[in-house]
N, C-alpha and C positions, 0 to 999 in steps of 0.2 A: 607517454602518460600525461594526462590534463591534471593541473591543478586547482581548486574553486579557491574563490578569493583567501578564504580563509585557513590555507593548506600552512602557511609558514608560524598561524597561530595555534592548529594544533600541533604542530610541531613544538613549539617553543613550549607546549603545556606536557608535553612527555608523550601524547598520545601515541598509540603502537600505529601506522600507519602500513595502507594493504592497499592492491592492485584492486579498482572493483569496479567495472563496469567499464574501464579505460580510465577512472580517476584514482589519484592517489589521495583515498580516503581515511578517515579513524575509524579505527574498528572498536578500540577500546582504553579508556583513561585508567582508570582506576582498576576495574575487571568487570566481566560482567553482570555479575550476582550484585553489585554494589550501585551500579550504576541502574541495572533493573530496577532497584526497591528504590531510588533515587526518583524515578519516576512513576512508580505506584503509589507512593506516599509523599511525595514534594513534588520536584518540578525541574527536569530536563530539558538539556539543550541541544539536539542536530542537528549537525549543519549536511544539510540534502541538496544542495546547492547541484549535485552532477544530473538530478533532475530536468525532465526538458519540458519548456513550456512552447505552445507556437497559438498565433493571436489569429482567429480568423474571424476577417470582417466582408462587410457587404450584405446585400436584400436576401443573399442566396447562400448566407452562410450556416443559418440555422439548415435548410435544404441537404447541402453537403454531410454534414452532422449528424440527421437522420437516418442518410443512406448508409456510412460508414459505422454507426455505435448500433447498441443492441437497445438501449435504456432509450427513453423518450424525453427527447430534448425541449420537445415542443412543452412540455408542462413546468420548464424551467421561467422564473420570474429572477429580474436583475437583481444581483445581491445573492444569489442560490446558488447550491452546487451538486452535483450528479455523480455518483460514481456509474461507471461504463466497460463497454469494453468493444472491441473492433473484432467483429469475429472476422476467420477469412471465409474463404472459398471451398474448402475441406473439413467444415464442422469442428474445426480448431478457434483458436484467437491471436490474433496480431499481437496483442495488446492489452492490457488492463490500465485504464487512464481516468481522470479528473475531469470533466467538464463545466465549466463557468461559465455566466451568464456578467457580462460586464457592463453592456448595455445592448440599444433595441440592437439587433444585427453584428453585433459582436461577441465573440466566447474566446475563452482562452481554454486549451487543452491541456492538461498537464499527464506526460508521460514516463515510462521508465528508464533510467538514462539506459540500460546498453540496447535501448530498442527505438533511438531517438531519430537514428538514421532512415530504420527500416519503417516505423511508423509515416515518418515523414512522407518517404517511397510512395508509402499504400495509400495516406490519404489523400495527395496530389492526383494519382492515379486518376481520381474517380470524383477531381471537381474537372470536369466539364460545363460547370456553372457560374465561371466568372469567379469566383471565390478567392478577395486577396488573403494568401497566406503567409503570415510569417513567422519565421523558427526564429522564438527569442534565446533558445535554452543558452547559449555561449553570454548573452549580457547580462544575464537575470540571476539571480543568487534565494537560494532556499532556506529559511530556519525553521524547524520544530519546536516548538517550546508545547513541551507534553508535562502534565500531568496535574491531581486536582488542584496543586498552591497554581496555578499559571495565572489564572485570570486575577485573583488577591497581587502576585507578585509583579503583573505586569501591567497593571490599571493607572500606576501614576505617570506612563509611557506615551498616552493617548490622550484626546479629549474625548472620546466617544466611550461609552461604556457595555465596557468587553461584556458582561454578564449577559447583556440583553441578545446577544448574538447568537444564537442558535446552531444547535450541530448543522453539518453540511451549510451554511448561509455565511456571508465573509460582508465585510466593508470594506470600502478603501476610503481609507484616513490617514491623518499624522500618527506617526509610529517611530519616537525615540527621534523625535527631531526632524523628521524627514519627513515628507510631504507624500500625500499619492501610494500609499505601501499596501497592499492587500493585506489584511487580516482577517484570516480563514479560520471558521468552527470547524477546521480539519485536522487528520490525522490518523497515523496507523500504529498505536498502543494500547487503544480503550480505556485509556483512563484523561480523556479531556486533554483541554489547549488546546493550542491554535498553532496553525502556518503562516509564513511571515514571506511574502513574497517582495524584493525590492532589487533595485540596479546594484551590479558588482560593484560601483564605484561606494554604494552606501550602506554595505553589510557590514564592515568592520565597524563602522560608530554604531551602529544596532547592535553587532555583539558583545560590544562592551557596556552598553546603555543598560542592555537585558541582563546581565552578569551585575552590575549594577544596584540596579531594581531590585534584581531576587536576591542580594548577596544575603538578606534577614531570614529567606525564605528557604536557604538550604540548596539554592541552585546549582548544578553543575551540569559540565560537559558531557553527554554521552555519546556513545559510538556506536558504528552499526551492528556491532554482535546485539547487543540490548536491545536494540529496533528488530531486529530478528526473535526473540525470544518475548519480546510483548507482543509482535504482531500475533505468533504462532499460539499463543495463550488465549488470545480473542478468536481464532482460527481462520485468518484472514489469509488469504493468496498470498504466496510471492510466484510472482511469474519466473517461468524460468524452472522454478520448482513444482507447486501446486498447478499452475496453470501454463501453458504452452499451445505450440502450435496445431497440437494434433489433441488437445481436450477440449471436449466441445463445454458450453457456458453450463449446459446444462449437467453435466457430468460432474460438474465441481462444483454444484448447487448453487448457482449464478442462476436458478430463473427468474428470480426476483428484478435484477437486471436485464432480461431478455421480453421484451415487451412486442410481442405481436399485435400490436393496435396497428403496426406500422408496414414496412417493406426494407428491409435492411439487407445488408449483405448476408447470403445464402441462408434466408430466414424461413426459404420455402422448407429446406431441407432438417431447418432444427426444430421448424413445426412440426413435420414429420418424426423426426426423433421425440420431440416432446408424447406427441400422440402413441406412437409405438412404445416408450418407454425407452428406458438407455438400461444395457448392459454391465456398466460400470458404475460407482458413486464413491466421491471422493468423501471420506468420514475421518472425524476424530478418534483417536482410542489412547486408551493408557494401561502401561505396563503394570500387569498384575506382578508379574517376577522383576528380579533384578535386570537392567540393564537399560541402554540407550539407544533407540532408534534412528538409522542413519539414512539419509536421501537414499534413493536406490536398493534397500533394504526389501528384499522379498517376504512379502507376507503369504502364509501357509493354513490351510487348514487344520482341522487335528489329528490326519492323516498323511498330513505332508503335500499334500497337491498344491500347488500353486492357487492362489485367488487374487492377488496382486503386490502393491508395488509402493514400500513409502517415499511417499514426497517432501516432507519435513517432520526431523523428529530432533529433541531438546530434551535437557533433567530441568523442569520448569521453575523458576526460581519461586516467584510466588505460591506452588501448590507443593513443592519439593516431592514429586514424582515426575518420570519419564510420561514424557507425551509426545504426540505426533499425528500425522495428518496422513493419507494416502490414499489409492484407487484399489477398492476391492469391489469385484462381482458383485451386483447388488443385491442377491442372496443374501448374502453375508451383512450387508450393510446397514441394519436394523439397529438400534442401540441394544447394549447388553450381550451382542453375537460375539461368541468366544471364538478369537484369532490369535495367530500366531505370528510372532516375528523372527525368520531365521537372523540371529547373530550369529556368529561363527558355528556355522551350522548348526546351533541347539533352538531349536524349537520354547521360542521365551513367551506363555501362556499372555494373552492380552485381552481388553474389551474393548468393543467400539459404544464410545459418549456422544453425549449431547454437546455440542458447543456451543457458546463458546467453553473452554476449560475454566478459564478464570470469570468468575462473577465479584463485582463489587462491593 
């Protein structure tokens, strides 16, 4: 089990700590419900550090780039950022990842850690372009600091001014003393702040810098269960669960990401699915009856036949109803279509929503 730099401080803060991806992580300080509204109405801190980053540079790195993501790299400008994904060879995806533009012929990728390896794998594969790659994820260190106080709590940190920064668009500035830090309009809670990208050796004086700064502003520690239960609120992927090997981009309503202007890995084949239409569609819904929907959770018609299959479901802290995400027939996938969720085998009445769930 890896540790990220800052593993012996959550420790020493009580945090419950869990096996996750090959890191031993926080999952939760305080609980989850507490640490949610901590970030919807003030300003949290994640340390995402088991994150992988890898720097690809050279004339033919953009080139690489293109062939391997679904999104169009080419309309990125330095300073910018992309959300992407790698689809494979089977209408599935590698991968769901970050793409930055750092300067002319360099990007930095940022991925998911238990897929840091396999990523890697795939996108070597297929520079036959010269393309120097390097996998920083082991020296580099990840902070979140989510929510609307971020930018008020962390503006005395910087000389540049966070406000002007724009979702998806990052600078690299001073940050908490330290020279050269990426500070990204990114992030996966929907309620704003930014990513804090810097070397292992310099994330503890930034966690305390940051803890610091926001001490007036209500700040605390949060852990991964909360990052699980904001992303799923905004109804954002986790791979792994929402998106995997065998889901194609378009199926989990990723076409917004899938940019056919281009030529990308087996893009012949999901214009083809685009054009034919997809059998499947990943949708939101929420529990008309009592209960909670669980990964792997079969969804039923009102007959009982099978129509699919939930991929993440939660009792939502900021809406306090059950919700969740899943693959139903696209029949069925229209907002308002009455579904069912087998829990212990009781057929528990549901609706498929608009998402995201939570609006601001």
């Amino acid at each position: 089990m890896k540790n990220t730099a800052l593993s012996h401080i959550h420790e020493s803060l009580g945090a419950k700590m869990v096996p996750f991806a090959g890191f031993n992580m926080p999952v939760s300080y305080e609980g989850v419900n507490a640490e949610h509204e901590t970030v919807r109405n003030a300003v949290g801190v994640f340390d995402v550090s088991h994150m992988g980053e890898f720097l690809l540079s050279g004339e033919n790195a953009l080139a690489l780039i293109q062939k391997v993501t679904s999104n169009d790299a080419s309309t990125l400008e330095i300073g910018k950022a992309q959300y992407s994904c790698l689809p494979n060879n089977d209408g599935g995806i590698v991968d769901d990842l970050i793409v930055y533009k750092i300067k002319e012929e360099q990007y930095l990728l940022v991925v998911n850690a238990s897929n840091i390896d396999k990523d890697w794998d795939w996108i070597s594969s297929f520079n036959d372009l010269g393309v120097e790659m390097k996998n920083l994820s082991e020296d580099y260190s990840l902070l979140a600091i989510q929510g609307p106080k971020a930018v008020e709590a962390m503006q005395s940190l910087t000389s540049i001014d966070l406000s002007a920064i724009k979702y998806y668009n990052f600078e690299v500035a001073d940050f908490a003393g330290i020279e050269n830090v990426i500070i990204s309009a990114t992030g996966y809670t929907g309620s704003g702040g930014f990513e804090i990208y810097c070397k292992n050796s310099e994330v503890e004086q930034i966690w305390n810098k940051v803890f610091e700064a926001g001490a007036d502003f209500g700040i605390k520690p949060v852990g991964l269960a909360a990052r699980d239960t904001l992303r799923l609120e905004m109804g954002f992927c986790l791979y792994g669960n929402d998106i995997n090997d065998l889901t194609s981009p378009l199926e989990a309503g990723l076409g917004w990401i899938t940019k056919f202007t281009k030529e990308f890995t087996n893009s012949e084949n999901l214009k083809k699915q685009k054009e034919a239409g997809v059998t499947k569609k990943l949708v939101g819904f929420e529990l008309i009856e009592r209960g909670i929907p669980r990964h792997d959770y079969e969804i039923v018609d009102a007959d009982g036949n099978n129509i699919g299959i939930v991929t993440s479901g939660t009792q939502s802290p900021s809406l306090g109803k059950a919700i969740g995400m899943g693959y139903v027939k696209t029949e069925f996938s229209a907002v308002d279509s009455e579904i069912y969720i087998l829990i212990r085998d009781k057929k528990i009445a549901t609706k498929v929503v608009k998402l995201p769930f939570y609006k601001k």
